[in-house]
N, CA, C and O atoms as CSV, one atom per row, in Angstrom:
chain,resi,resn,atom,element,x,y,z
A,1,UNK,N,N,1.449,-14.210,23.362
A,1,UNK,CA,C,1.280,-13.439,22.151
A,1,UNK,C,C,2.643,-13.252,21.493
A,1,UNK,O,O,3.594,-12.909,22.196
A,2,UNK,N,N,2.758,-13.408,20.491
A,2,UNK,CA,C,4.230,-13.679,19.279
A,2,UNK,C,C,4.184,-11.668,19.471
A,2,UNK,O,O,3.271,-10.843,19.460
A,3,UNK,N,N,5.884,-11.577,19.652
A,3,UNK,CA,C,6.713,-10.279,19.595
A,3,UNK,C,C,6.611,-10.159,17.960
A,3,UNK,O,O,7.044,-10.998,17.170
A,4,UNK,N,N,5.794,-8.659,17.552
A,4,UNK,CA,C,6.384,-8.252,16.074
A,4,UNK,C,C,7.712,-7.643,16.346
A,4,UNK,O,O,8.117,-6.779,17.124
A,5,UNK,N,N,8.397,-8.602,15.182
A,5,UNK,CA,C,9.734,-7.730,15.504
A,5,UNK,C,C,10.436,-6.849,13.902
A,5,UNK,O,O,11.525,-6.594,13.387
A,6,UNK,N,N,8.870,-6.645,13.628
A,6,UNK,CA,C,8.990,-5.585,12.408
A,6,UNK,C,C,8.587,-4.354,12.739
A,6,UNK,O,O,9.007,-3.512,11.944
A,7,UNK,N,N,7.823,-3.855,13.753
A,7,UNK,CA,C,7.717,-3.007,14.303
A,7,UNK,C,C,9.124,-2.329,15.326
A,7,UNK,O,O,9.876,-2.892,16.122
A,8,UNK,N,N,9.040,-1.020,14.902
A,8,UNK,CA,C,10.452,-0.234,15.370
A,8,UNK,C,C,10.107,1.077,16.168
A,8,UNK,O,O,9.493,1.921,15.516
A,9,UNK,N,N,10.365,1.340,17.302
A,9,UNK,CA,C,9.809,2.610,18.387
A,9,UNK,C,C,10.609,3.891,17.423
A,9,UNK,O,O,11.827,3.773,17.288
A,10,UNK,N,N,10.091,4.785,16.935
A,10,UNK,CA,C,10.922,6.226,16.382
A,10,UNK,C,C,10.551,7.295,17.174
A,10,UNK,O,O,10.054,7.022,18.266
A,11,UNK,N,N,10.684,8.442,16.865
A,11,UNK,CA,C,10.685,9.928,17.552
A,11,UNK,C,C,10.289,10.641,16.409
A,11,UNK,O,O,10.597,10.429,15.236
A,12,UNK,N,N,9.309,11.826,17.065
A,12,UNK,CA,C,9.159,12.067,15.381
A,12,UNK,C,C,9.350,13.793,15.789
A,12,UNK,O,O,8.619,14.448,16.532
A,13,UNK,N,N,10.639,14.283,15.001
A,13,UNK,CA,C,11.153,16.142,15.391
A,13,UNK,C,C,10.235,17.054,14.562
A,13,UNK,O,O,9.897,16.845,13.397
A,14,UNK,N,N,9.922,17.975,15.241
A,14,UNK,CA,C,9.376,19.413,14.214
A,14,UNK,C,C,10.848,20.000,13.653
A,14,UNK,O,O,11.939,20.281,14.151
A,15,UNK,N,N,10.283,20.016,12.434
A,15,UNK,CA,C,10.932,20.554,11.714
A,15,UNK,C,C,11.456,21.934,11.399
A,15,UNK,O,O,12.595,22.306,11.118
A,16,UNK,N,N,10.325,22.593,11.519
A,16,UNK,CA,C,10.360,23.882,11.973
A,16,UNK,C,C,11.589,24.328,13.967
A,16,UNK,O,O,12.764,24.697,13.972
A,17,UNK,N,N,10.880,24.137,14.983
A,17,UNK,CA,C,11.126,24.576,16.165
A,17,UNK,C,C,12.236,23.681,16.728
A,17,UNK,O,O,13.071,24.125,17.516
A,18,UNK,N,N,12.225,22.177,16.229
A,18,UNK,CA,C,12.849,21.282,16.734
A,18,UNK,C,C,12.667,20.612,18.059
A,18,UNK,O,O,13.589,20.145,18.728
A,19,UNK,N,N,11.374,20.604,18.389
A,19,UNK,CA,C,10.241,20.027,19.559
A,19,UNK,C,C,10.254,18.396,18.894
A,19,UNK,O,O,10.086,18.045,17.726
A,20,UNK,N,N,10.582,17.394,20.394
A,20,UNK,CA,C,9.990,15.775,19.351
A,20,UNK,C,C,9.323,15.191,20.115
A,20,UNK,O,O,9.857,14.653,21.085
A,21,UNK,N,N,7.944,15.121,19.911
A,21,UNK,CA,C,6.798,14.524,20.522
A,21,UNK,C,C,7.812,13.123,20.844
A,21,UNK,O,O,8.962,12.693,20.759
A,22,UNK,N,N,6.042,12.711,21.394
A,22,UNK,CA,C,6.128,11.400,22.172
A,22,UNK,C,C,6.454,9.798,21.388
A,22,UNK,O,O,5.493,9.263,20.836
A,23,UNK,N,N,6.858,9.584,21.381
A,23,UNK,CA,C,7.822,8.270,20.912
A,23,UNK,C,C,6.453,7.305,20.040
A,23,UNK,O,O,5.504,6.996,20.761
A,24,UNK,N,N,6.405,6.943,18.795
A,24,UNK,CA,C,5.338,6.475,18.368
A,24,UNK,C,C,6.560,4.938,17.196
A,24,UNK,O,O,7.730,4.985,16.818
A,25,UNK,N,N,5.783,4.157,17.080
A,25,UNK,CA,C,5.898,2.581,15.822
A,25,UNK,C,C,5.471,3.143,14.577
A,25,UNK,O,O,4.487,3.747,14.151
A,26,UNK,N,N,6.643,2.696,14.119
A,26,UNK,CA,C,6.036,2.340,12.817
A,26,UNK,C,C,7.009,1.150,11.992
A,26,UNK,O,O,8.155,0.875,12.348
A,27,UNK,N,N,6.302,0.514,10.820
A,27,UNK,CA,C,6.331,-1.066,10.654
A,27,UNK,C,C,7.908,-0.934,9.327
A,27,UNK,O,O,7.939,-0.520,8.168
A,28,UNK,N,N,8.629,-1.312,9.927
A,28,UNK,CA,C,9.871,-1.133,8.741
A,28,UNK,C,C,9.991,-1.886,7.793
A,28,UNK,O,O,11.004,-1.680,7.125
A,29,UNK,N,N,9.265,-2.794,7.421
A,29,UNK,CA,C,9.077,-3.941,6.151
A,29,UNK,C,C,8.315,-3.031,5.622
A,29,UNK,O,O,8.936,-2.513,4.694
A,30,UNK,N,N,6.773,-2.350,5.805
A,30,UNK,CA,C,6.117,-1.825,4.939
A,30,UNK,C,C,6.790,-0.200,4.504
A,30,UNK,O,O,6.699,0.226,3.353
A,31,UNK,N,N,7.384,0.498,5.500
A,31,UNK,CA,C,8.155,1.759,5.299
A,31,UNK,C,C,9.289,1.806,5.855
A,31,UNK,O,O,9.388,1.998,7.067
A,32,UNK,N,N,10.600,1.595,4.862
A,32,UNK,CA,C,11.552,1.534,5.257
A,32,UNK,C,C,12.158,2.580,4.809
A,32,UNK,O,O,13.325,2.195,4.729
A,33,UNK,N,N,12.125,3.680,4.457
A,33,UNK,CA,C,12.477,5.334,4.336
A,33,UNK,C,C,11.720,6.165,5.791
A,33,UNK,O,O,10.742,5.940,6.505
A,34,UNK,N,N,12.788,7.207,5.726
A,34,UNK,CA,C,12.413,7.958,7.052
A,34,UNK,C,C,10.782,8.374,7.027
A,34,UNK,O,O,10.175,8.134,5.983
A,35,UNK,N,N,10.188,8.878,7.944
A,35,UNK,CA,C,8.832,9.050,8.150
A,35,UNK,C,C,8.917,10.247,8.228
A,35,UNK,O,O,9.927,10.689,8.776
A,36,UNK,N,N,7.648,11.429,7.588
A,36,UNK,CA,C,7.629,12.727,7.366
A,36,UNK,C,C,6.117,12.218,7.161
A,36,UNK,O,O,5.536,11.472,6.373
A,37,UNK,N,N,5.780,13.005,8.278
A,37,UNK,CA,C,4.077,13.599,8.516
A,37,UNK,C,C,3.883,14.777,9.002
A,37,UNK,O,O,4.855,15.331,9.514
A,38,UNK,N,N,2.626,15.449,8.974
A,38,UNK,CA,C,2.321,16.907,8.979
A,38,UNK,C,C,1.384,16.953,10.058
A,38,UNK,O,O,0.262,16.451,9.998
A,39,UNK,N,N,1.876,17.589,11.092
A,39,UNK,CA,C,1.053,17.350,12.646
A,39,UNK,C,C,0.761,18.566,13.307
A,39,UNK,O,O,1.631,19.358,12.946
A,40,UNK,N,N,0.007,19.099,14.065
A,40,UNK,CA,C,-0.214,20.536,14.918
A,40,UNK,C,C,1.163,20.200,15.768
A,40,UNK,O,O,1.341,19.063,16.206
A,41,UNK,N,N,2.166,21.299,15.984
A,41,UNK,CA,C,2.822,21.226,16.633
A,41,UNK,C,C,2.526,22.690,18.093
A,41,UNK,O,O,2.346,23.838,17.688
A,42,UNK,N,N,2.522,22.475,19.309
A,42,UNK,CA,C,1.939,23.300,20.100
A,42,UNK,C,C,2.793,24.404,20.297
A,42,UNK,O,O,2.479,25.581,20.475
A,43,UNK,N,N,4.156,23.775,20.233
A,43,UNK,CA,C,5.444,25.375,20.415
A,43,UNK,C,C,4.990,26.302,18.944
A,43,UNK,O,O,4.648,27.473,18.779
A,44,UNK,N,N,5.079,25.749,18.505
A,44,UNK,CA,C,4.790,26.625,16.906
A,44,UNK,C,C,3.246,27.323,16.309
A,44,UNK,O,O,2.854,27.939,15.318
A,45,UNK,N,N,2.745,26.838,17.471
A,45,UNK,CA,C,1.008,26.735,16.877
A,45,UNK,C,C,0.877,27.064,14.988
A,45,UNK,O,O,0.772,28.007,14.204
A,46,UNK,N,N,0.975,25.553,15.003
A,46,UNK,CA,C,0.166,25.550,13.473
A,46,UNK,C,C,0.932,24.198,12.657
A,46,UNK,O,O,1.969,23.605,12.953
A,47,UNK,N,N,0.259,24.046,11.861
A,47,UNK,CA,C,0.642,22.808,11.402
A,47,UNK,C,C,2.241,22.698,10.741
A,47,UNK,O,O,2.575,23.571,9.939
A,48,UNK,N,N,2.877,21.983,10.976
A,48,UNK,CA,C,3.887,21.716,10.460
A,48,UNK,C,C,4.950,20.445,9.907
A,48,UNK,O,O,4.201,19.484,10.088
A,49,UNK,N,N,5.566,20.163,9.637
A,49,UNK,CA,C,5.933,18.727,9.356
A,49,UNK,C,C,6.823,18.062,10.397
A,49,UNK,O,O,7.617,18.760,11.028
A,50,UNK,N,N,6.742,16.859,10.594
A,50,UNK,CA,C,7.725,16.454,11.619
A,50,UNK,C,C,8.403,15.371,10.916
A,50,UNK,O,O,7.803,14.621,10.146
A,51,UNK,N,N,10.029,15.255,11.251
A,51,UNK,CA,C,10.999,13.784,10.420
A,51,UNK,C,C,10.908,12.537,11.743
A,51,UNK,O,O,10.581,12.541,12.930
A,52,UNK,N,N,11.182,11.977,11.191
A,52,UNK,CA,C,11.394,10.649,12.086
A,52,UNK,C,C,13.041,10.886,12.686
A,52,UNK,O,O,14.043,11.241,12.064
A,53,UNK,N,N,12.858,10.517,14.222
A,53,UNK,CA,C,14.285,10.716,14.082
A,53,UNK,C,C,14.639,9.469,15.256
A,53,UNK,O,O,13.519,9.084,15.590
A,54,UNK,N,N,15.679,8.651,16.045
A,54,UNK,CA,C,15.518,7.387,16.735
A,54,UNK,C,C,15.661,8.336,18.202
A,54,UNK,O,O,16.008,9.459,18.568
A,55,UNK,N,N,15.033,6.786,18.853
A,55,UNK,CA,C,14.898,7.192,20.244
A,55,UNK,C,C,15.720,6.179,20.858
A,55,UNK,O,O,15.871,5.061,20.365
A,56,UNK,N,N,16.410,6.683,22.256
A,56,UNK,CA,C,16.757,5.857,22.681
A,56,UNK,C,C,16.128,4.958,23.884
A,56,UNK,O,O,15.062,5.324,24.380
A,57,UNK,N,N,16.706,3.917,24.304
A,57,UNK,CA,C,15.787,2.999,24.890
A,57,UNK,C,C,16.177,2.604,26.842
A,57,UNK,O,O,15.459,1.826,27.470
């Protein structure tokens, strides 16, 4: 099976508490600006936004 090598492993931080879930892809040809999504975060209970931030490997 052919390696995508447009796909990139990130971290994604609460913004609020500064908690960073579990390590998730996303495709850097189609989004190549940082990633900001709005997720239940459990330290904070309640929805909040999280940035993309890198992980190491």
């Amino acid at each position: 099976m052919a390696k995508n090598e447009n796909r990139q492993f990130i971290g994604l931080k609460c913004s609020r508490c500064g908690k960073q879930i579990r390590p998730t892809t996303k495709n850097k040809k189609n989004t190549p600006d940082k990633l900001e999504i709005k997720k239940y975060c459990s330290t904070c209970h309640q929805v909040t936004v999280f940035k993309e931030t890198k992980i190491g490997k």
